[in-house]
C-alpha positions, 0 to 999 in steps of 0.5 A: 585894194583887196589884194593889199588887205590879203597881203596885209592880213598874210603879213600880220598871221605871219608875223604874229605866228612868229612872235609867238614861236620867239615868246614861248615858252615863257613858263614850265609845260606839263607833260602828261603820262598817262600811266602811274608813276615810276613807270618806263614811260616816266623814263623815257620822258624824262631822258628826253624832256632833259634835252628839251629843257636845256634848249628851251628854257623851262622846266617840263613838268611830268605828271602821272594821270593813269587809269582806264587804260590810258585814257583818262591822262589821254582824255585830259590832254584832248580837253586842255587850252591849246596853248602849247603848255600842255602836252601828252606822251601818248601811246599806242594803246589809247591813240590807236587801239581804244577807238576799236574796242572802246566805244564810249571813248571821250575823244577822237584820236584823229580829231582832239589832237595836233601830232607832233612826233613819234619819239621812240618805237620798240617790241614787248618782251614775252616773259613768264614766272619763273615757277613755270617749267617753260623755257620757249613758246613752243613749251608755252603753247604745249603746257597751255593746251595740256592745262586748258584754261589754268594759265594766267596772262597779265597786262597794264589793262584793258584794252591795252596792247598787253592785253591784245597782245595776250589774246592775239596768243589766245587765238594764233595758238589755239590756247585758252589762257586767262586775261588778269588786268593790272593797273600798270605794268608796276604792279604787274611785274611785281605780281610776276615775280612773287609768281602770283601770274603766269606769263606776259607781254611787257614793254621791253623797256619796262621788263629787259631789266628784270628779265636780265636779273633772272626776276622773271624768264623772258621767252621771245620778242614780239617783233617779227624778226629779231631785235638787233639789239637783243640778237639772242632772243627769239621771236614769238613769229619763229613758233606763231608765224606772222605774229607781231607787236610794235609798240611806240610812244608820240608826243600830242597837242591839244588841238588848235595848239599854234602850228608854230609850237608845234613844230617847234617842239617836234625840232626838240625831240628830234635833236633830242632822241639823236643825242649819244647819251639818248641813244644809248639810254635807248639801245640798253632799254630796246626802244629804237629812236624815231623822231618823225614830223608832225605830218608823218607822224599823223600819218602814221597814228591813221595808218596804225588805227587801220591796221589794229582795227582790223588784228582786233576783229580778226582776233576777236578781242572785245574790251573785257 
């Protein structure tokens, strides 16, 4: 008898899980950035939520919730109903690298959240004014340690990965620059180029296009060896040797969102990403397509908050 009400409480999840999957969705889903608007991260969301819709169905609807680094569109998210019309285009700054450095932060990464799936991965760009009478790294570092102090560094915030990015430079090099945090990489860029800031990390996607339009002059990449798709740059680790950056963007649920739709949405984004039209988007951008699975993708957001746990107490950077 019991094995029977096991078998037929089995059979009802069951079923139950896949009508759930056939009627959704039923209405547009949200999808929260949580940078200002006009951003890169505002484009990759719409090249891949274009795909998306046609399979789905219905429209994505793409919000801009910035500040604090990330967090607050981020914190939105986490506390949202699980019910899969909700979801965030998280970053590797406020899943992976807040934790470490902000001790106050409304949610745990690891916790408040159901991964669903990396969708893209790609370097920052070190770029600097063009004002500036440097060229490489090396006459980076030289002018740096010459003018103790005197150059400014921007980033999307504090705490961002712009902002470890530059500090990591600090304490790598030897050199004393100045941290000048910005509300997104918009204004940023725009400050470069009006030659109000000295030098930068970017996301590649965000600044190639400037960098290429002679607005601002790109040094070296942050990956540790050169990008395929961009062979003639340099990178920061043939000057600083061991010097990394990898950023990336996922796609998250609220936690409880039904593992059904879950797994649904991540078989989108992966058809998504792999689409010809995406990829090229994505080669001219220099973002590489990833697409993993929920679990990988879980796995690696625990294995990221290791590892910049670790390159932040050993660069010494503090939320500040």
């Amino acid at each position: 008898m019991k094995a029977k009400l096991i078998i037929s409480l089995l059979s009802m999840a069951l079923f139950s899980a896949g009508a759930l999957a056939q009627a959704w969705p039923s209405k547009p889903i949200r999808l929260i950035i949580p940078w200002p608007a006009g951003g890169p991260a505002e484009g990759l969301a719409r090249v891949v939520t274009a795909k998306m819709t046609e399979a789905l169905g219905q429209p994505f609807i793409i919000e801009a919730k910035p500040g604090a680094n990330g967090t607050i569109g981020t914190n939105l998210v986490a506390k949202a109903a699980p019910d899969g019309y909700i979801i965030l285009l998280s970053h590797l700054g406020p899943t992976a690298i807040s934790p470490s450095l902000q001790k106050d932060l409304p949610y745990d990464p690891l916790k408040d959240f159901e991964p669903i799936t990396q969708v893209i991965s790609g370097p920052t760009l070190l770029v600097v004014r063009n004002g500036l009478p440097i060229r490489s790294v090396k006459e980076l570092i030289a002018y740096a340690k010459a003018n103790p102090g005197k150059l400014s560094y921007a980033s999307v915030g504090v705490a961002s990965t712009t902002h470890l990015a530059g500090e990591m430079l600090n304490v790598a090099a030897g050199i004393s620059t100045l941290h000048v945090p910005y509300k997104g990489s918009t204004p940023a860029i725009t400050d470069m180029m009006g030659e109000r800031v000295d030098f930068a990390f970017f996301g590649i996607s965000g600044s190639i296009q400037q960098a290429k339009a002679g607005q601002i002059r790109m040094l070296a990449i942050s990956t540790l060896k050169r990008s395929p798709n961009f062979p003639d740059i340099p990178a920061v680790a043939e000057t600083v040797p061991g010097f990394e950056l990898n950023s990336w963007y996922g796609m998250m649920a609220p936690a409880g969102t039904p593992k059904a739709i879950v797994n649904r949405l991540y078989q989108e984004v992966a058809a998504a990403v792999k689409k010809p039209d995406v990829v090229e988007w994505m080669k001219q951008s220099g973002l590489d397509p990833v697409g993993s699975t929920p679990e990988e993708h879980a796995a690696y957001i625990r294995a990221e908050t290791v590892k910049w746990a670790k390159a932040i107490k050993d660069a010494k950077v503090t939320a500040n």
